[in-house]
C-alpha positions as CSV (number, residue, x, y, z in Angstrom):
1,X,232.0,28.2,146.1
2,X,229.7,26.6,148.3
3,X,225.7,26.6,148.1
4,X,223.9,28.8,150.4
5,X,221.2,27.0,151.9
6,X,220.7,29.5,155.0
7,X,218.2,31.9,154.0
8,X,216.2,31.8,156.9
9,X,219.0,33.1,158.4
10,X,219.9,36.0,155.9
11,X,219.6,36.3,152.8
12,X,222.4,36.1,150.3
13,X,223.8,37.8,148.0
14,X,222.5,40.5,147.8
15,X,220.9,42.3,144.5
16,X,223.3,44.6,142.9
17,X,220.6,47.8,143.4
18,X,221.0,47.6,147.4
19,X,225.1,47.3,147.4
20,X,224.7,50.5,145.3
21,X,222.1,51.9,147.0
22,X,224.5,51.5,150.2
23,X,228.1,52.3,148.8
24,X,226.1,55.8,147.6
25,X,224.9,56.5,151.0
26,X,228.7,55.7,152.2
27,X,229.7,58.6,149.0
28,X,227.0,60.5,147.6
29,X,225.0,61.7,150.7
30,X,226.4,60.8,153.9
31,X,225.1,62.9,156.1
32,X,222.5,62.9,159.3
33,X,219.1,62.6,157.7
34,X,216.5,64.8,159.8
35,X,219.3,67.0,161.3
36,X,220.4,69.8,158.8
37,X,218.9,71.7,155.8
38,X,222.3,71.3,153.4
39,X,221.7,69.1,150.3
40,X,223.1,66.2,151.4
41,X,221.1,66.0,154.8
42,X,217.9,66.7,152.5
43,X,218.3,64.0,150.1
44,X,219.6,61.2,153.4
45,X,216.2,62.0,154.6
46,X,214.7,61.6,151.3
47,X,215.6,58.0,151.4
48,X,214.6,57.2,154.6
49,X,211.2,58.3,154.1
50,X,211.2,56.3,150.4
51,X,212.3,53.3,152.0
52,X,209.6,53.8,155.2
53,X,206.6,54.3,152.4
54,X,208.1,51.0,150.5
55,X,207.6,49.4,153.5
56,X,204.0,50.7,154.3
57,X,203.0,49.7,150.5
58,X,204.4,46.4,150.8
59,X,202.7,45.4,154.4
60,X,199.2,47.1,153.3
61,X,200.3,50.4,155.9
62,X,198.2,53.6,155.1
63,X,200.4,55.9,157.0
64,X,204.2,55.6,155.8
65,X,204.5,57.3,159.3
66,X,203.2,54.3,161.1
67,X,206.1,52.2,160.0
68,X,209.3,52.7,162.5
69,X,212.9,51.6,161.7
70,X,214.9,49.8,164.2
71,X,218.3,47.8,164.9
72,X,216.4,44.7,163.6
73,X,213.4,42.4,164.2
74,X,214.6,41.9,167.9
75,X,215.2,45.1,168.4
76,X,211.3,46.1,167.0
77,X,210.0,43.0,169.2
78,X,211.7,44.1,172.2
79,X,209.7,47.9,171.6
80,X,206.4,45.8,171.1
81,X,206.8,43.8,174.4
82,X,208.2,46.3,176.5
83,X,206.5,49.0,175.2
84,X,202.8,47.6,175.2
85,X,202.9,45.9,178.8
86,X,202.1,47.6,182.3
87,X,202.7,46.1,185.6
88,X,200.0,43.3,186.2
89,X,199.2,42.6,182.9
90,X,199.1,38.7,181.0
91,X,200.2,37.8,177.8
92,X,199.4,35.1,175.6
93,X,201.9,33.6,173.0
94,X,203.1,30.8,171.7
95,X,205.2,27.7,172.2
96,X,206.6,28.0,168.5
97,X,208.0,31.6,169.0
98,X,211.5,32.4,168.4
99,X,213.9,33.7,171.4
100,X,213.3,37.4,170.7
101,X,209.6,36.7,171.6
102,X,210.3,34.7,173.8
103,X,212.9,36.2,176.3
104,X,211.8,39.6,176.5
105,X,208.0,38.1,177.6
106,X,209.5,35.3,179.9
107,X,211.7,38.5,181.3
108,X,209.0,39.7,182.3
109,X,207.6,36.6,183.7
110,X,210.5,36.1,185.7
111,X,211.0,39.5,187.4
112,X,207.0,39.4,188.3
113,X,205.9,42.5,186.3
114,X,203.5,39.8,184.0
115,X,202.4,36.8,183.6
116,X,202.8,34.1,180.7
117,X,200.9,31.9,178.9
118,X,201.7,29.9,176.3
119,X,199.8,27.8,173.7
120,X,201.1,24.7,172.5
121,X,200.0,23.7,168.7
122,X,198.3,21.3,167.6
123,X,199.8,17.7,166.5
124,X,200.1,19.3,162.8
125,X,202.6,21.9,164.1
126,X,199.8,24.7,163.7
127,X,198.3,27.0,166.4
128,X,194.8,26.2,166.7
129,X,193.0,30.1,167.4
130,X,190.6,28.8,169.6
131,X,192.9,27.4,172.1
132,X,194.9,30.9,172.2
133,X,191.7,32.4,173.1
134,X,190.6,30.0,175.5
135,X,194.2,31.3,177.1
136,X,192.8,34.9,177.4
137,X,192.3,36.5,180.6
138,X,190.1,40.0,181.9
139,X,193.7,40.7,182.2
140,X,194.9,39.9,179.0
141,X,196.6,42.8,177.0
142,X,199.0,41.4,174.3
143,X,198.9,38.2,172.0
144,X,202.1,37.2,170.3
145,X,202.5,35.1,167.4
146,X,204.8,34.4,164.8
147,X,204.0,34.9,161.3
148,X,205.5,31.5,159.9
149,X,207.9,28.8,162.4
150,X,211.4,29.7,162.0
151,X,212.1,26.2,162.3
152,X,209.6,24.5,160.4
153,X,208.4,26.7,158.2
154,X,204.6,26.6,159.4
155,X,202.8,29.7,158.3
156,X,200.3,30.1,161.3
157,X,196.4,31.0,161.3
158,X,197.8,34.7,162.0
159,X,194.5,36.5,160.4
160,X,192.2,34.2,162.6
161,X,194.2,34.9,165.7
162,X,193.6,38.8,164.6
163,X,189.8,38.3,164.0
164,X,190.0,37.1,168.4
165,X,192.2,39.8,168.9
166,X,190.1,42.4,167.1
167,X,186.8,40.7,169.0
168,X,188.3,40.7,172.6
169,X,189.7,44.3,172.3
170,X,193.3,42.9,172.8
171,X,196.4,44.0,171.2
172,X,198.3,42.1,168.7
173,X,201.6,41.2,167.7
174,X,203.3,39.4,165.2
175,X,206.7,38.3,164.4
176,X,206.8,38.3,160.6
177,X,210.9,37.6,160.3
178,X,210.1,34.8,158.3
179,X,207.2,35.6,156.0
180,X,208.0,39.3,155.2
181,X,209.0,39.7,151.9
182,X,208.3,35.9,150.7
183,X,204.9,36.1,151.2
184,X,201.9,38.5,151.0
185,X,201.5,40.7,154.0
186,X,198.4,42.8,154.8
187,X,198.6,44.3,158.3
188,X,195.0,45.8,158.3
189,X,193.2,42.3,156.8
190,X,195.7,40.6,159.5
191,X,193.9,42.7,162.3
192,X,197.6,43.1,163.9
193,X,198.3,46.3,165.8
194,X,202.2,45.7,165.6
195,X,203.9,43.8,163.2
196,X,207.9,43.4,163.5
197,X,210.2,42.7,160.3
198,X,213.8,42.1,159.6
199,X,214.8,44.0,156.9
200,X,217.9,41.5,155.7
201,X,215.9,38.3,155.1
202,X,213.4,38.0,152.8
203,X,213.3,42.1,151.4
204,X,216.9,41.4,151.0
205,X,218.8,44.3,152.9
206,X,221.6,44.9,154.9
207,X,221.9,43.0,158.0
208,X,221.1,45.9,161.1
209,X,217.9,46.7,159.8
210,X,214.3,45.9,160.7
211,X,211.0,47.8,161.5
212,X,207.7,47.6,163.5
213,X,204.7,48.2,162.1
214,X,202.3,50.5,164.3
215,X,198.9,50.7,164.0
216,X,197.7,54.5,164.6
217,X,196.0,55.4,167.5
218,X,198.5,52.5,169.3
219,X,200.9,54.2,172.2
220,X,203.7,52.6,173.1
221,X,206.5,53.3,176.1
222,X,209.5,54.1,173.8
223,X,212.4,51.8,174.8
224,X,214.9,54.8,173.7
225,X,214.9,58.1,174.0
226,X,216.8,60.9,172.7
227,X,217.3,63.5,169.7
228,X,215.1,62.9,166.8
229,X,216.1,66.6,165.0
230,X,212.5,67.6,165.9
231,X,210.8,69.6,168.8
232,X,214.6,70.1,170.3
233,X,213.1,72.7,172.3
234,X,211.8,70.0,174.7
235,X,213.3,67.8,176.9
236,X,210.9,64.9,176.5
237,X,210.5,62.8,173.6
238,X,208.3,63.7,170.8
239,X,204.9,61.9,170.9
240,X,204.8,61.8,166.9
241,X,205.5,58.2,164.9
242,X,208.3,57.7,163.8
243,X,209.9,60.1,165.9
244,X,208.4,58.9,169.2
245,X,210.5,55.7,168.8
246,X,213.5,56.5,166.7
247,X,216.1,58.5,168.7
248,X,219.3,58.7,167.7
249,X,220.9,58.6,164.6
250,X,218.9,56.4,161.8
251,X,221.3,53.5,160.3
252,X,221.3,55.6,156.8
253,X,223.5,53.3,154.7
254,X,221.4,50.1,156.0
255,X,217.9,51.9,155.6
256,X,218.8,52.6,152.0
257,X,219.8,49.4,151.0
258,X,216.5,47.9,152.6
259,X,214.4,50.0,151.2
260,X,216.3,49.4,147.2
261,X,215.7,45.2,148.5
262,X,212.1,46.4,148.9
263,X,211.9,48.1,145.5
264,X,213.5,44.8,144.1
265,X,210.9,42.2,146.0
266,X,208.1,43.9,145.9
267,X,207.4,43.9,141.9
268,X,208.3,40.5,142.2
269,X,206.0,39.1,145.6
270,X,204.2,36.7,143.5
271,X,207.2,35.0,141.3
272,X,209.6,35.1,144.2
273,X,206.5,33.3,146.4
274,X,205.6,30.7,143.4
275,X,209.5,30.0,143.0
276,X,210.5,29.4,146.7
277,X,207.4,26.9,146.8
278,X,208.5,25.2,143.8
279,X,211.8,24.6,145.6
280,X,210.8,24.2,148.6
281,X,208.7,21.2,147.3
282,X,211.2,19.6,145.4
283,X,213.6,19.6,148.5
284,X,210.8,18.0,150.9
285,X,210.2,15.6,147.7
286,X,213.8,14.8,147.6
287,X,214.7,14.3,150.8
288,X,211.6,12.2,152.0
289,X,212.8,9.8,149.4
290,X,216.1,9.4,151.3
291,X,216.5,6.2,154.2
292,X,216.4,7.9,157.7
293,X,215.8,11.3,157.0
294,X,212.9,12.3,159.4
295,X,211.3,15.8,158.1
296,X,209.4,18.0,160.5
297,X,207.9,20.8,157.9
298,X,204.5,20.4,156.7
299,X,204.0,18.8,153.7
300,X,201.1,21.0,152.1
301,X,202.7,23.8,149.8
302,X,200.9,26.8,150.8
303,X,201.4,26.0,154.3
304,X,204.7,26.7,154.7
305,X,207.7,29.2,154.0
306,X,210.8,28.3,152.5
307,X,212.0,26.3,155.1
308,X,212.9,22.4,155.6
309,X,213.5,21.0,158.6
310,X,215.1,17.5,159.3
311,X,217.0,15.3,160.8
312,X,219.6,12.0,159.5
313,X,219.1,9.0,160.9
314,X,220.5,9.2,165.2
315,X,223.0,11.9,164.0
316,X,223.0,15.2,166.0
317,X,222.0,18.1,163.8
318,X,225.0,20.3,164.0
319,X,227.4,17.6,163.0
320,X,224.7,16.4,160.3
321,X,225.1,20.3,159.4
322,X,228.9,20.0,159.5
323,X,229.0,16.9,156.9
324,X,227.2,18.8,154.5
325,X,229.1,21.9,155.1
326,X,231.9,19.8,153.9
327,X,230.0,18.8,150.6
328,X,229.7,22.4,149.9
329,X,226.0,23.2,151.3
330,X,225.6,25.9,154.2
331,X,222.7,25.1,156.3
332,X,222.2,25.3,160.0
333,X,221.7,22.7,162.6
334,X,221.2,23.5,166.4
335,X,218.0,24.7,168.5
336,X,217.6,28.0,165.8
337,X,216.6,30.2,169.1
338,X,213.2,28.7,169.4
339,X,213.6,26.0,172.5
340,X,209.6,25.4,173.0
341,X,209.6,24.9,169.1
342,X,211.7,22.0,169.5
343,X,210.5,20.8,173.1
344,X,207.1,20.2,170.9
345,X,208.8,18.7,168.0
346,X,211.3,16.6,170.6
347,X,214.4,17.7,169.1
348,X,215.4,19.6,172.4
349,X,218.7,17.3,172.7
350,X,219.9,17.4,169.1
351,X,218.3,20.1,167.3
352,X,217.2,20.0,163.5
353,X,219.0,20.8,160.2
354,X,217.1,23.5,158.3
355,X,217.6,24.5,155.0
356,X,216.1,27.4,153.8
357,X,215.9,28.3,150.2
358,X,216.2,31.9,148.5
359,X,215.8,34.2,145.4
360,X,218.7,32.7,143.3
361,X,218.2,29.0,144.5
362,X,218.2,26.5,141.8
363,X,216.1,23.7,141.1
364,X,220.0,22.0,140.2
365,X,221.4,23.1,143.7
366,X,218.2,21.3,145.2
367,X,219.0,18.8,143.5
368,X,223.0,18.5,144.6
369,X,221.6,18.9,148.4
370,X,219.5,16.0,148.3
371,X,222.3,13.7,146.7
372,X,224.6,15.0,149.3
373,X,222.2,13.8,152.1
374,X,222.0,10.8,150.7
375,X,225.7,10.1,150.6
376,X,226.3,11.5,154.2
377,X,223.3,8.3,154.6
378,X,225.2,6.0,153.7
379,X,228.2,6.9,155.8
């Protein structure tokens, strides 16, 4: 059985309570929540909303209401982006932003409807908030940034991007697939107005599940639009939340395993934080200690997630990915979907090796990984 090193990725396996919270949404109570009054219909919608006011409690939400499911965290950035921008507007985000930031905005660019700045970081691999508001235009309507690098780990100044945000009157998104979860998250002390999550990362859920966090009083264009089991009577789509931007039939077996990997994590924030730091530590420890091993996360504990990027010696980061998939450790090597996150780091040609540690890591398995980089060393 090999070590699972890929967390950043998803996260595996999963806690016993979500497979059982899914095979009895497969047996118990499949039905369509929202779209009948029989028993089982009643209790499907039950769980949905249990799982949407887990999510509000855990991000620091008020309104349950305000937190809207989708496919996944691509899916929810794709409603922020397309959703918040008119015709004419500018945007500023960042160079470190993954592909599902990036690609719907540079879309955009490319088709004329906006235009596109983005901010490089600093030397450290951090953003500096001054610079992204230096960027801002009278025509500015949407910053973007993620919550923590998905290649590097680097847990941006989010909360100081929010307090220009909140002081230029500009909306704000940010991309929290890496930090929900495995870190605190307040959305109101963030000063975010949207705030997109994957749901089978760091809360543990199925994969096909994700959310956007919407600040009340925000509108958005909804990107789909059909039955929601309310107002029928109309032919246009409700302007409630959640309703305004969840047509269609809600993933029910996927929604109730999230919210049962919520109910796990969230009791647990702080011991599932301190843990992934510890190992997160020892693997930068371990693996600065090795000959040619070049490591791109930051070295400060608290200013990262549990991510290590690095590279062996001249040896192209999939194939480096491929020796130690051989040793028994799955990782991932390649671009990760953030191209202007390696263009800064100048890994564009051969990528970077990430490992990304989770809630059953050992401190033992650590251990194996960095011995196993050391023998592919030596090769």
């Amino acid at each position: 059985m090999s070590v699972y090193l890929d967390h950043a990725a998803t996260s595996h396996p999963k806690p016993e309570a979500v497979l059982d919270a899914v095979r009895a949404a497969l047996t118990e109570y499949n039905a369509n929540p929202g779209r009948a009054g029989h028993p089982r219909a009643l209790r499907a919608g039950r769980e949905i909303l249990e799982a949407r006011a887990a999510l509000a409690a855990l991000m620091g939400a008020k309104d349950a209401m305000s937190v809207v499911f989708a496919f996944n965290c691509t899916d929810a950035l794709n409603l922020a982006v397309k959703g918040a921008l008119r015709v004419g507007d500018h945007v500023v985000a960042t160079q470190l932003e993954h592909n599902s930031v990036l690609r719907p905005l540079c879309g955009l660019a490319a088709r004329g409807r906006i235009t596109l700045t983005l901010v490089k970081p600093r030397p450290d691999g951090f953003v500096d908030p001054d610079d992204v508001e230096h960027a801002l235009t009278g025509r500015t309507a949407l910053i973007a940034c993620t919550h923590a690098s998905n290649v590097t780990g680097a847990i941006q100044p989010v909360a100081a991007i929010g307090q220009v945000a909140r002081r230029r009157g500009i909306r704000y998104l940010i991309d929290g697939a890496q930090a929900l979860g495995g870190m605190p998250v307040d959305v109101e002390a963030l000063g975010c107005d949207l705030y997109a999550f994957p749901g089978h990362k760091s809360l543990l859920g199925p994969q096909g599940t994700g959310g956007l966090y919407v600040r009340p009083g925000v509108t958005l264009f909804p990107q789909r639009e059909g039955g929601t089991g309310s107002a029928s009577d109309s032919m246009l789509q409700p302007a409630e939340l959640p309703e305004r931007y969840e047509a269609g039939t809600l993933n029910l077996p996927g929604i109730a395993g999230l919210g049962a990997g919520v109910k796990h994590v969230a009791p647990r924030l702080s011991q599932i934080m301190s843990r992934e730091r510890e190992l997160t530590g020892a693997l930068m420890e371990g693996l600065a200690d090795v000959d040619g091993v070049t490591l791109y996360s930051p070295r400060e504990e608290a200013a990262r997630a549990g991510i290590v990027a690095f590279n062996v010696g001249d040896l192209p980061s999939a194939q480096a990915a491929d020796a130690l998939a051989r040793r028994g450790f799955d990782v991932r090597g390649g671009l990760h979907c953030a191209p202007g996150a390696h263009r800064f780091l100048g890994t564009l040609e051969r990528g970077a090796v990430r490992a990304s540690v989770g809630h059953e890591t050992t401190f033992e398995e650590v251990e194996g990984f960095v011995e196993a980089v050391r023998e592919m060393g030596r090769e």
